[in-house]
LUMRO-980718 format. One record per residue (C-alpha): residue number from 1; residue in one letter; x, y, z. Coordinates in steps of 0.02 Angstrom, whole numbers, plus 32768, in hexadecimal, padded with zeros to 4 digits. Layout:
! residues N
pos=NUM&code=A&px=X&py=Y&pz=Z
...
! end
This chain:
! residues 202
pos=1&code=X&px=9355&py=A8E1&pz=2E7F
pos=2&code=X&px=9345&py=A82A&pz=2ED6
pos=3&code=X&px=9314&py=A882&pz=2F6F
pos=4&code=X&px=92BB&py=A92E&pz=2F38
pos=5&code=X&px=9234&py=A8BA&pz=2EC2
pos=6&code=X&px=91F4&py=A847&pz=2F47
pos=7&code=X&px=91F2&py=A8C4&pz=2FAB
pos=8&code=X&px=918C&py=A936&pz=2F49
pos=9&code=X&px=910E&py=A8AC&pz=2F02
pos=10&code=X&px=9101&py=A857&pz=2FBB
pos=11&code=X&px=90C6&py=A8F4&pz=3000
pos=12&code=X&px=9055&py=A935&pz=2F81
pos=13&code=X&px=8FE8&py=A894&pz=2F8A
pos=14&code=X&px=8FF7&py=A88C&pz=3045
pos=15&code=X&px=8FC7&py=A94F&pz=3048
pos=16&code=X&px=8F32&py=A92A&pz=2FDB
pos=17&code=X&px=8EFD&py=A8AE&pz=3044
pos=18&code=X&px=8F07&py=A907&pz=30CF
pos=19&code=X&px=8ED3&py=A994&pz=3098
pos=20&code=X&px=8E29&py=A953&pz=305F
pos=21&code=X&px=8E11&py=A8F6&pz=311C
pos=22&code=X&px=8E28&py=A9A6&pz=315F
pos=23&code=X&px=8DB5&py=AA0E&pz=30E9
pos=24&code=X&px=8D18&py=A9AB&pz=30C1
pos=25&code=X&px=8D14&py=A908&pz=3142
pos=26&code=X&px=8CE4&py=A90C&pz=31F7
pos=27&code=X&px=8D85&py=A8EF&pz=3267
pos=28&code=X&px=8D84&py=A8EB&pz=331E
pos=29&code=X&px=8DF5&py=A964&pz=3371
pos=30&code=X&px=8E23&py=A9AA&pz=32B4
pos=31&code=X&px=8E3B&py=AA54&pz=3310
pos=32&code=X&px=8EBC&py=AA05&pz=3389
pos=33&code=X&px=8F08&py=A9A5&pz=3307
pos=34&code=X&px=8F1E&py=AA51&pz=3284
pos=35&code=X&px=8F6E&py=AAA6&pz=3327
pos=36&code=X&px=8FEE&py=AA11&pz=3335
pos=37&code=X&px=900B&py=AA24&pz=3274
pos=38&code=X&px=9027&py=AAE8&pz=328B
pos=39&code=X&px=909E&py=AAAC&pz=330D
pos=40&code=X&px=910C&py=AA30&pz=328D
pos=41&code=X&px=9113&py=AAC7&pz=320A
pos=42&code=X&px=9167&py=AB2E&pz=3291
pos=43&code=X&px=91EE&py=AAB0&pz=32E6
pos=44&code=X&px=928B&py=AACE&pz=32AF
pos=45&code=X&px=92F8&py=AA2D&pz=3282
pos=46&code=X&px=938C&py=AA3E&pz=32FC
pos=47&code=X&px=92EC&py=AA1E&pz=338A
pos=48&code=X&px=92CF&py=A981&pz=3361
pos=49&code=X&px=9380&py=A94B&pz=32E3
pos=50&code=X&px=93C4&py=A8E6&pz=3374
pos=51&code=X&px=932C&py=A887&pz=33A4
pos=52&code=X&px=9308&py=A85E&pz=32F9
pos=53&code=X&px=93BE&py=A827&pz=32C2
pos=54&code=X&px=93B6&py=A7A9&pz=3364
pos=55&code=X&px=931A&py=A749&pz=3329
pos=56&code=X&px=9334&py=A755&pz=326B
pos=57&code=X&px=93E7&py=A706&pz=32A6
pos=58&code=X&px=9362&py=A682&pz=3323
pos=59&code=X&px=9317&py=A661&pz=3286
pos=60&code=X&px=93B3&py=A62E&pz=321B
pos=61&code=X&px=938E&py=A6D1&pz=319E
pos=62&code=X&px=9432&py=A742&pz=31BB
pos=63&code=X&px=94A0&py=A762&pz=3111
pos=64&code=X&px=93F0&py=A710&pz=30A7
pos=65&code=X&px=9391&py=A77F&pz=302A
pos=66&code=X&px=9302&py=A767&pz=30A9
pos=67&code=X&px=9350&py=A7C3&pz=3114
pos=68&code=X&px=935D&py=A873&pz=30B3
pos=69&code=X&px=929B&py=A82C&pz=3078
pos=70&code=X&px=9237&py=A814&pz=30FB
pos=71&code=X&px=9256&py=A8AB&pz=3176
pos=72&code=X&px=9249&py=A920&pz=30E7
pos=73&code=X&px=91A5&py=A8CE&pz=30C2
pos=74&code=X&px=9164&py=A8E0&pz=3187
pos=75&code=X&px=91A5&py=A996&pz=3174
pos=76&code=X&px=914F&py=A9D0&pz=30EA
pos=77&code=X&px=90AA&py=A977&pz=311D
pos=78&code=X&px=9062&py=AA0F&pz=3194
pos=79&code=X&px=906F&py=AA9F&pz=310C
pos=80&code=X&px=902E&py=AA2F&pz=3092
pos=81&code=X&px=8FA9&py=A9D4&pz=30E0
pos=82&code=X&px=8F6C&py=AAA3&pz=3123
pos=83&code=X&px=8F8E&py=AAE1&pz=307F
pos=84&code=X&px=8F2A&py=AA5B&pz=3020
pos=85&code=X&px=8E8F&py=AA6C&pz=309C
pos=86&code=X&px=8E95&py=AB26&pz=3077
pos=87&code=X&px=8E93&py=AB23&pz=2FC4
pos=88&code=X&px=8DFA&py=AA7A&pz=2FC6
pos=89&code=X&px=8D94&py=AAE9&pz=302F
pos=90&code=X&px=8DA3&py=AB82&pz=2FBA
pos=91&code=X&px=8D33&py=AB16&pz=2F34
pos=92&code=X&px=8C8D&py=AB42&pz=2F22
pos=93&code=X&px=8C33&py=AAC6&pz=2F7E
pos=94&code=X&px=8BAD&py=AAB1&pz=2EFC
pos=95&code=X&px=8C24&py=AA54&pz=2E9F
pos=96&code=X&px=8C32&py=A9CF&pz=2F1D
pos=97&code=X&px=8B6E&py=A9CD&pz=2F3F
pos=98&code=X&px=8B66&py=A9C0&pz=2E94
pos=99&code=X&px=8BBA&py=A922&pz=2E8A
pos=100&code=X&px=8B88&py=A8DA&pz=2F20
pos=101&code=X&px=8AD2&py=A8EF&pz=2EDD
pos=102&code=X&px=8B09&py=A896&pz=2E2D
pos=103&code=X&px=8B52&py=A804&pz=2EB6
pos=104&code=X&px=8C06&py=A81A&pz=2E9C
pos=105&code=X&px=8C75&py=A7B5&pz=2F1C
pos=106&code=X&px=8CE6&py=A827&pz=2F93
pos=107&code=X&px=8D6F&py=A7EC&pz=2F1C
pos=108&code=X&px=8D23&py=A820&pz=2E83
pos=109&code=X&px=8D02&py=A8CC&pz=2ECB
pos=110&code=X&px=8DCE&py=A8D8&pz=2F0F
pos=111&code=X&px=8E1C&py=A8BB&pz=2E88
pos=112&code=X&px=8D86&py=A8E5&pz=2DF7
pos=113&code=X&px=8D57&py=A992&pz=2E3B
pos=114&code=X&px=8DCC&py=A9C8&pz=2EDA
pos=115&code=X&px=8E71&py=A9A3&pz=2E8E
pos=116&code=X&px=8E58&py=A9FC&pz=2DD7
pos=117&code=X&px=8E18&py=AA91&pz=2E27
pos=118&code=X&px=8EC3&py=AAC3&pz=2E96
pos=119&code=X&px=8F24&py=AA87&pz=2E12
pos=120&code=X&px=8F92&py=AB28&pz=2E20
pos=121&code=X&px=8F9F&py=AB20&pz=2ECE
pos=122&code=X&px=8FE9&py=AA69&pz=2EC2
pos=123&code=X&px=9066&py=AAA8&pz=2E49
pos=124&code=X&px=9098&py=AB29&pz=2ECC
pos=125&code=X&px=90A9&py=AAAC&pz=2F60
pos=126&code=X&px=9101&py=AA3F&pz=2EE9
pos=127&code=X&px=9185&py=AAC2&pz=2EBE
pos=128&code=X&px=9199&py=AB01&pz=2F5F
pos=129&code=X&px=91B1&py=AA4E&pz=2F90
pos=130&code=X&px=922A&py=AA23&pz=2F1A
pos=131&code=X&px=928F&py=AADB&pz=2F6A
pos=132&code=X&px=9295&py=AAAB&pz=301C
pos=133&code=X&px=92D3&py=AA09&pz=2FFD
pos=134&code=X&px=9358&py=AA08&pz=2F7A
pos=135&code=X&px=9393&py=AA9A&pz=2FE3
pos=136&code=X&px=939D&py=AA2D&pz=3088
pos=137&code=X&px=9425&py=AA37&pz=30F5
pos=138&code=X&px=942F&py=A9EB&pz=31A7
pos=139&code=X&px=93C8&py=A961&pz=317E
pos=140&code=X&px=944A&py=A905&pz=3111
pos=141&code=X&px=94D0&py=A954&pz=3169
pos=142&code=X&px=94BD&py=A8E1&pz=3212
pos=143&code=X&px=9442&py=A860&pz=31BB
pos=144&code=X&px=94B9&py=A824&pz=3129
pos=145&code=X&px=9577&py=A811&pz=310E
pos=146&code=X&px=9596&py=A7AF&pz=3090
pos=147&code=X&px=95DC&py=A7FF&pz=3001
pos=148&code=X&px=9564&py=A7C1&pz=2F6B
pos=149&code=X&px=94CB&py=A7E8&pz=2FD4
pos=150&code=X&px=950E&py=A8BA&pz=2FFF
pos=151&code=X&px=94A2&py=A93C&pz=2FBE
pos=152&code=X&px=94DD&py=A9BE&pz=2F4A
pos=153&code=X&px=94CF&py=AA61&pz=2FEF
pos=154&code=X&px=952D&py=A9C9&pz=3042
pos=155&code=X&px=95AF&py=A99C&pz=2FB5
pos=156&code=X&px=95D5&py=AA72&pz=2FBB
pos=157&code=X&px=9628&py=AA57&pz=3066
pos=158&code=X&px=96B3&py=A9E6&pz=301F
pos=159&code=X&px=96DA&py=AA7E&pz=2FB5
pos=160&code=X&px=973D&py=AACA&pz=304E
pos=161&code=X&px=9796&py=AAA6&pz=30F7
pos=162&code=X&px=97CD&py=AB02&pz=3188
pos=163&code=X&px=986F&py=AB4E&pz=3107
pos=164&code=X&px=9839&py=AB60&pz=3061
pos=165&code=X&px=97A5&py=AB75&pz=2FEC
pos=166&code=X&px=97AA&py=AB49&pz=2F51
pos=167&code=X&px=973B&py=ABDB&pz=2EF7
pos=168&code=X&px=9747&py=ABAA&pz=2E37
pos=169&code=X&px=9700&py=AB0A&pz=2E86
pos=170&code=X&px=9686&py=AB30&pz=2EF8
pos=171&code=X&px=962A&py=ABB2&pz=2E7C
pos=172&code=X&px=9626&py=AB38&pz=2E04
pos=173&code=X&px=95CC&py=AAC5&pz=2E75
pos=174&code=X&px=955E&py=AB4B&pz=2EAF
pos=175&code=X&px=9526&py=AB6B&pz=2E04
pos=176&code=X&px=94FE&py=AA90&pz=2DFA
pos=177&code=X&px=94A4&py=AAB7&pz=2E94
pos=178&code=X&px=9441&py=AB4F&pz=2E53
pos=179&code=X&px=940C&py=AB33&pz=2DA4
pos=180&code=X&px=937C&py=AA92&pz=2DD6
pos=181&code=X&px=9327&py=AB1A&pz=2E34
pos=182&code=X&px=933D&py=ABA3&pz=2DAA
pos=183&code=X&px=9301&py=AB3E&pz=2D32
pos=184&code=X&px=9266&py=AAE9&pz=2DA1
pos=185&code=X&px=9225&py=AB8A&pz=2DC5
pos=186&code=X&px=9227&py=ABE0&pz=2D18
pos=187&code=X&px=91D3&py=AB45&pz=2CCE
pos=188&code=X&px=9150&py=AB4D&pz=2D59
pos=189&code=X&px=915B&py=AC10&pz=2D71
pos=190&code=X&px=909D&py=AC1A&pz=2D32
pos=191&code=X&px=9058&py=ABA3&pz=2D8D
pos=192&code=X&px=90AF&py=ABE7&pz=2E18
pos=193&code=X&px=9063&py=AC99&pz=2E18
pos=194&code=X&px=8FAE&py=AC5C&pz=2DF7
pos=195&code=X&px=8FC8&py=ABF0&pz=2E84
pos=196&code=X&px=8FFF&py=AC68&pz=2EE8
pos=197&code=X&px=8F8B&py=ACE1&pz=2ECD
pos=198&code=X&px=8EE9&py=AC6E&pz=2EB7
pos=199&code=X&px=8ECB&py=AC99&pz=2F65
pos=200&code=X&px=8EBB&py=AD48&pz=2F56
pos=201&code=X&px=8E4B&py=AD44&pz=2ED0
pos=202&code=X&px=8DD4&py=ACDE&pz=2F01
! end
């Protein structure tokens, strides 16, 4: 949970940010920019694990929280800075003329008008989110070895070695691993399917 919040909060407000730049402000190059995005969503991590572990270890961050933070955060920018910019430029644009004719400042209309109205799409990202990272493998595999900073998928391998497997065990930690997400997603199940399908409707 140390890791999974930041994570989660970091990129939403990043995303937002981001997200507004790329739907409603004039950015040079956006269009080469959005391809280079579209390019982060689709790297895999083992592409880029070893360059990354040699300058987080440059930078003195190896076996820190910061490092299971921060490349999370960097991954998860892309899909949510495109999915943010997709959902701000499905509202009606009369809203925001609206407001810019009342004199509202750019951050009056962000968080006033464009965040309330993809509410259930930020409760989507924010879920899925929460997913990809507490279910994060190779990142705190090479990145971390201390003990007290191991990840639960992480703290599974210790359940078994190249002999035995200790099943009683390792299903019981499976079912530590599992029930956060269970219980995440049926709380934000709702908010989940409207966001999902907001889209579609509109």
């Amino acid at each position: 949970m140390l890791v999974v919040i930041p994570v989660v909060l970091c990129s939403v407000l990043l995303g937002i940010l981001a997200g507004f730049g790329f739907a409603w402000l004039k950015i040079p190059g956006k269009k080469a920019i959005a391809a280079m995005l579209a390019l982060g969503m689709v790297l895999p991590s083992e592409a880029f694990i070893i360059p990354l572990y040699h300058e987080l270890r440059w930078m003195g961050l190896t076996n820190t929280s910061l490092a299971l933070i921060l490349p999370r955060i960097a991954l998860s920018l892309p899909f949510t800075t495109l999915m943010i910019a997709s959902a701000f430029q499905q509202v009606p644009k009369e809203l925001v003329e609206a407001a810019v004719m009342d004199g509202a400042s750019r951050v009056k209309i962000l968080w006033g008008i464009l965040v309330p109205a993809i509410w259930p799409t930020l409760s989507t990202l924010g879920l899925l989110l929460f997913i990809w990272t507490w279910n994060e493998f190779l990142i705190p595999l090479i990145l971390v070895n201390k003990d007290e900073l191991r990840t639960l998928p992480i703290g599974m391998m210790f359940f078994q070695n190249k002999n035995t497997i200790d099943i009683p065990v390792l299903m019981a930690g499976a079912m530590i691993v599992i029930l956060p997400l269970v219980a995440v997603f049926l709380i934000f199940q709702p908010k989940f399917i409207s966001g999902v399908t907001e889209g579609a409707v509109k």
